[in-house]
N, CA, C and O of each residue as an XYZ file, in Angstrom:
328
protein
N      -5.556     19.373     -4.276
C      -6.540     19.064     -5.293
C      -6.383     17.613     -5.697
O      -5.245     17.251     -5.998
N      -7.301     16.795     -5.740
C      -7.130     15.580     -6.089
C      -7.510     15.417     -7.607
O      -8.440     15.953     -8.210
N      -6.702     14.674     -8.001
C      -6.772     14.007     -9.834
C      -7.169     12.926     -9.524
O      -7.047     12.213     -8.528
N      -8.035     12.795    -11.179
C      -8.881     11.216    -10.966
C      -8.332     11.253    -12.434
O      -8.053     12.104    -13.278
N      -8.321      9.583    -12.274
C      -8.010      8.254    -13.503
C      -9.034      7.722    -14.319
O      -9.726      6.952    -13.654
N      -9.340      7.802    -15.269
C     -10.146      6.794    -15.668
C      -9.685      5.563    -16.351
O      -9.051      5.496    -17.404
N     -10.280      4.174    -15.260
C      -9.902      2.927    -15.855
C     -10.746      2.343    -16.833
O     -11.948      2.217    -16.599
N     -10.304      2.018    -17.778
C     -11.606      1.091    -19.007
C     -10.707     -0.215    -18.881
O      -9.534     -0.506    -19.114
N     -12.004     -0.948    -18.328
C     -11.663     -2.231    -18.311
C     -12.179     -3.416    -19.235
O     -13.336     -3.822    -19.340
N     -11.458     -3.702    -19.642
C     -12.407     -4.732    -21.136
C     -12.556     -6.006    -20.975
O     -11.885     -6.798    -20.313
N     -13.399     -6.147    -21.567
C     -13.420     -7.884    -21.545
C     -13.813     -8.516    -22.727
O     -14.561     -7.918    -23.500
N     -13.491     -9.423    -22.927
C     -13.944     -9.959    -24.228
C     -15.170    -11.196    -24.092
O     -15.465    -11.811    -25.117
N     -15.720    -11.459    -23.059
C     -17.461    -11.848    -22.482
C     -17.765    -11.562    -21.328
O     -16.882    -11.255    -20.527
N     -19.127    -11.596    -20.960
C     -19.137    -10.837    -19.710
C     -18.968    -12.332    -18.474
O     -19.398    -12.286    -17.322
N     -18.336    -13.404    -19.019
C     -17.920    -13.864    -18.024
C     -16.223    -13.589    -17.294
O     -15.935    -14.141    -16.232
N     -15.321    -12.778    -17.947
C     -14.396    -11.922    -18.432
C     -14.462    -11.529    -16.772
O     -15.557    -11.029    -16.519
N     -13.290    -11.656    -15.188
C     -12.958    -10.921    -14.273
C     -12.395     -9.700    -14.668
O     -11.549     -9.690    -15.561
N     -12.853     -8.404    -13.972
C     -12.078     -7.543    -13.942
C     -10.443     -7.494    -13.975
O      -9.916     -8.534    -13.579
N      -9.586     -6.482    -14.374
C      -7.750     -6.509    -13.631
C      -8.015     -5.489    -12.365
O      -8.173     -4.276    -12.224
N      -7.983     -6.455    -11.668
C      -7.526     -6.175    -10.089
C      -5.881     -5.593     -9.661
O      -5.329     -5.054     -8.702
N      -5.716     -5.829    -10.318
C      -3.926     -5.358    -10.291
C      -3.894     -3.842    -11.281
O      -2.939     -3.066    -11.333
N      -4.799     -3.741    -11.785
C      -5.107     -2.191    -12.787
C      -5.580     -1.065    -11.844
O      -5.152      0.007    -11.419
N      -6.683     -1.849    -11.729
C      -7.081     -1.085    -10.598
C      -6.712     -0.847     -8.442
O      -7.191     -0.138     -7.557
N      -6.035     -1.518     -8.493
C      -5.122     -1.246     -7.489
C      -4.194     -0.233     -7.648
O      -3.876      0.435     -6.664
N      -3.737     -0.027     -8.676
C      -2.336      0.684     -8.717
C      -3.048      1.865     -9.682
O      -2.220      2.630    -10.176
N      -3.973      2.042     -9.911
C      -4.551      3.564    -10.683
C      -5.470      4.240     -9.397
O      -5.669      5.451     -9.499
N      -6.007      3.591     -8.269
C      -6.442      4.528     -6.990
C      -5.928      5.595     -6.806
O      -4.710      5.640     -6.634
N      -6.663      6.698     -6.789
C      -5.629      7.277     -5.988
C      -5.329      7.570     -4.521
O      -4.792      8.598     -4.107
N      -5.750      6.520     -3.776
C      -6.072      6.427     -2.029
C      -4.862      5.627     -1.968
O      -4.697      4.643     -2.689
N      -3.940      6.070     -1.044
C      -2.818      4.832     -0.877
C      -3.017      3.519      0.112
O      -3.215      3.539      1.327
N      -2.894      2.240     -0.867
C      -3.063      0.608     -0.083
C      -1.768     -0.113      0.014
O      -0.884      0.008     -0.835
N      -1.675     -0.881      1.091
C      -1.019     -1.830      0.906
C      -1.407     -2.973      0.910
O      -2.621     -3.113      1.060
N      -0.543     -4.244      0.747
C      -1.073     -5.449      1.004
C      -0.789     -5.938      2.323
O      -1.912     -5.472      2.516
N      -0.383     -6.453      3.530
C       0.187     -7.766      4.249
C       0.034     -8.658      4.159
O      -1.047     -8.867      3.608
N       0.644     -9.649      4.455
C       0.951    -11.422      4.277
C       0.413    -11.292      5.973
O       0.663    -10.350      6.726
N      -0.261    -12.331      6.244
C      -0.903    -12.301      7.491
C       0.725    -13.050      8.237
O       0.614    -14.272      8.142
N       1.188    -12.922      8.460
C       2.293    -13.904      9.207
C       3.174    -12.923     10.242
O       3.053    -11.698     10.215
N       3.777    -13.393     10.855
C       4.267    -12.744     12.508
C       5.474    -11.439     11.798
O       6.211    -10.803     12.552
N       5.474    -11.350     11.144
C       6.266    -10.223     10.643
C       5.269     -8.921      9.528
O       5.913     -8.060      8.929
N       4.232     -8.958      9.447
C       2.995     -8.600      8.667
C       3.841     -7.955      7.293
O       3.800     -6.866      6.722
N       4.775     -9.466      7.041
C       5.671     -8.641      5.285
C       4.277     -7.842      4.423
O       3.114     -8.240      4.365
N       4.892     -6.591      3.810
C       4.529     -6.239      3.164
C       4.772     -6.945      1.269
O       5.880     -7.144      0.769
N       3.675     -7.148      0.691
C       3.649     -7.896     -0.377
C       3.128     -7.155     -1.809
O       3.299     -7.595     -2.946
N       2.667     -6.312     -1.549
C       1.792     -4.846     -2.684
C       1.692     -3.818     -1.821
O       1.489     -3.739     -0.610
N       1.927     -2.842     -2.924
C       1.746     -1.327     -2.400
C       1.471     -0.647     -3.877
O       2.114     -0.851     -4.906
N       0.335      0.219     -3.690
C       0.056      1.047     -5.064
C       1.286      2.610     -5.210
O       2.091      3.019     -4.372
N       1.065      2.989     -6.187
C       1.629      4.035     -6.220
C       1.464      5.682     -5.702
O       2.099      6.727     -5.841
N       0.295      5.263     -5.068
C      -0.160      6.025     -3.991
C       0.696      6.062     -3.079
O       1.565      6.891     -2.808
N       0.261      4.680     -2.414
C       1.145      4.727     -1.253
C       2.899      5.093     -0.889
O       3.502      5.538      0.087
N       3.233      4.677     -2.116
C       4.442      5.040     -2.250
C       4.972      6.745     -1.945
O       5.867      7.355     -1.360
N       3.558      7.039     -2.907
C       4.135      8.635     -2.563
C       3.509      9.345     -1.087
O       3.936     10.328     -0.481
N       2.660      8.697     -0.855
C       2.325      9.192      0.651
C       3.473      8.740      1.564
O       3.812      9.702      2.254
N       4.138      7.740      1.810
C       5.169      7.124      2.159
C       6.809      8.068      1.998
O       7.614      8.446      2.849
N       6.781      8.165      0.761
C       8.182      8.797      0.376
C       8.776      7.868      0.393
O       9.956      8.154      0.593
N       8.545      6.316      0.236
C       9.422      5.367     -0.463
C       9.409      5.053     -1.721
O       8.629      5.602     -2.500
N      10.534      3.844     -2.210
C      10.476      2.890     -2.967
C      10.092      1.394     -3.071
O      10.446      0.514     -2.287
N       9.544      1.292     -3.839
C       9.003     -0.421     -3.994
C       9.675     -1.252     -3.497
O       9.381     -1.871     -2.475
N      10.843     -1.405     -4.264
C      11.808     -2.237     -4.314
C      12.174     -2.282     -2.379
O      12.366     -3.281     -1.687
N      12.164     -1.112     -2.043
C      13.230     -1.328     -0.843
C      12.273     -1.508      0.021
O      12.796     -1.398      1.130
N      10.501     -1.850      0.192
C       9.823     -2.169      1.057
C       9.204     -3.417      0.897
O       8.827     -4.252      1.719
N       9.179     -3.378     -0.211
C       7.896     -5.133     -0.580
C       9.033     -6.092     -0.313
O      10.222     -5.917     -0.581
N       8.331     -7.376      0.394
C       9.252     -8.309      1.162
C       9.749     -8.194      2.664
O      10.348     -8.878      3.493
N       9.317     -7.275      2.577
C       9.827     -6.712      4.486
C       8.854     -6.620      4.868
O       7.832     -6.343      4.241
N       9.024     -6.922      6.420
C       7.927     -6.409      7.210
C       7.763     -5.035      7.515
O       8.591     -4.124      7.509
N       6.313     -5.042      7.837
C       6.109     -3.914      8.117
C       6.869     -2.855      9.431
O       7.150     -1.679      9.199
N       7.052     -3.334     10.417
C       7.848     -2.469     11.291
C       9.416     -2.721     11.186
O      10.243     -2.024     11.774
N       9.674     -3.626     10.497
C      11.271     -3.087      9.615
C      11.278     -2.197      8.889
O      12.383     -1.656      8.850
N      10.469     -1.712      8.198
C      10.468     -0.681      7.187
C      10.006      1.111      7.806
O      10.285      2.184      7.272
N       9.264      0.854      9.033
C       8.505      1.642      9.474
C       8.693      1.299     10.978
O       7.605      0.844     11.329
N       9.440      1.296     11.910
C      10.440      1.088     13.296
C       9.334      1.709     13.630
O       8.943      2.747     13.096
N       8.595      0.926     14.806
C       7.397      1.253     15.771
C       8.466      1.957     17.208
O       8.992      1.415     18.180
N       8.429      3.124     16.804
C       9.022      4.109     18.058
C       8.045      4.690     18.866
O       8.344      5.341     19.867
N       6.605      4.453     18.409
C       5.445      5.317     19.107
C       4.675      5.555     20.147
O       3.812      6.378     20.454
N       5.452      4.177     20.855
C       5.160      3.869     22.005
C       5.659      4.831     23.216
O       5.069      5.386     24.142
N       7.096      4.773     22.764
C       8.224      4.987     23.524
C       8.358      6.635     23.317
O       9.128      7.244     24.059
N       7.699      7.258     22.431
C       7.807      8.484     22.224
C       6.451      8.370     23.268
O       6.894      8.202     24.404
N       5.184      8.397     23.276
C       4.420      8.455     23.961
C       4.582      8.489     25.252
O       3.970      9.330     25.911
N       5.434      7.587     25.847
C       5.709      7.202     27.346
C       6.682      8.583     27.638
O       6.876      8.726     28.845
N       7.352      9.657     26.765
C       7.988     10.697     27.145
C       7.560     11.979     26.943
O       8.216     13.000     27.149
N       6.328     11.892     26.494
C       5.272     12.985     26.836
C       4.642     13.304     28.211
O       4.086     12.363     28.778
N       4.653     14.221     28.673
C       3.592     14.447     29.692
C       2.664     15.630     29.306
O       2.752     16.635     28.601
N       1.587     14.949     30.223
C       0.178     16.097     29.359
C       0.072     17.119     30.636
O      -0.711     18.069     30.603
């Protein structure tokens, strides 16, 4: 069953940006961020993702992504036969 959030976002004129950082982390679809660079560090993650994940913040943001998540899928693939 999925639960929904409601965000109220205020502003004090309507030239006033939304919080983008509010609403990132009240989704309930799990996101991350990457840093485009040869290691695709991870830089944001909502609290979604976390729990789809079964991690912690702390021990993924700053790392790359296949340090955190060891790309074995290949190699499992290549020891399948159909």
């Amino acid at each position: 069953m999925l639960s929904s959030k409601t965000i109220e976002i205020s502003s004090s004129s309507p030239d006033s940006k939304p919080d983008f950082q509010a609403l990132f982390e009240a989704t309930p679809a799990p996101y991350l961020v990457l840093k485009p660079d040869e290691k695709f560090t991870i830089v944001a993650v909502n609290e979604a993702y976390l729990r789809a994940t079964k991690t912690q913040r702390e021990a993924i943001v700053g790392k790359g992504i296949f340090e955190v998540f060891p790309d074995n899928s290949s190699a499992s693939y290549r020891r399948r036969r159909f």
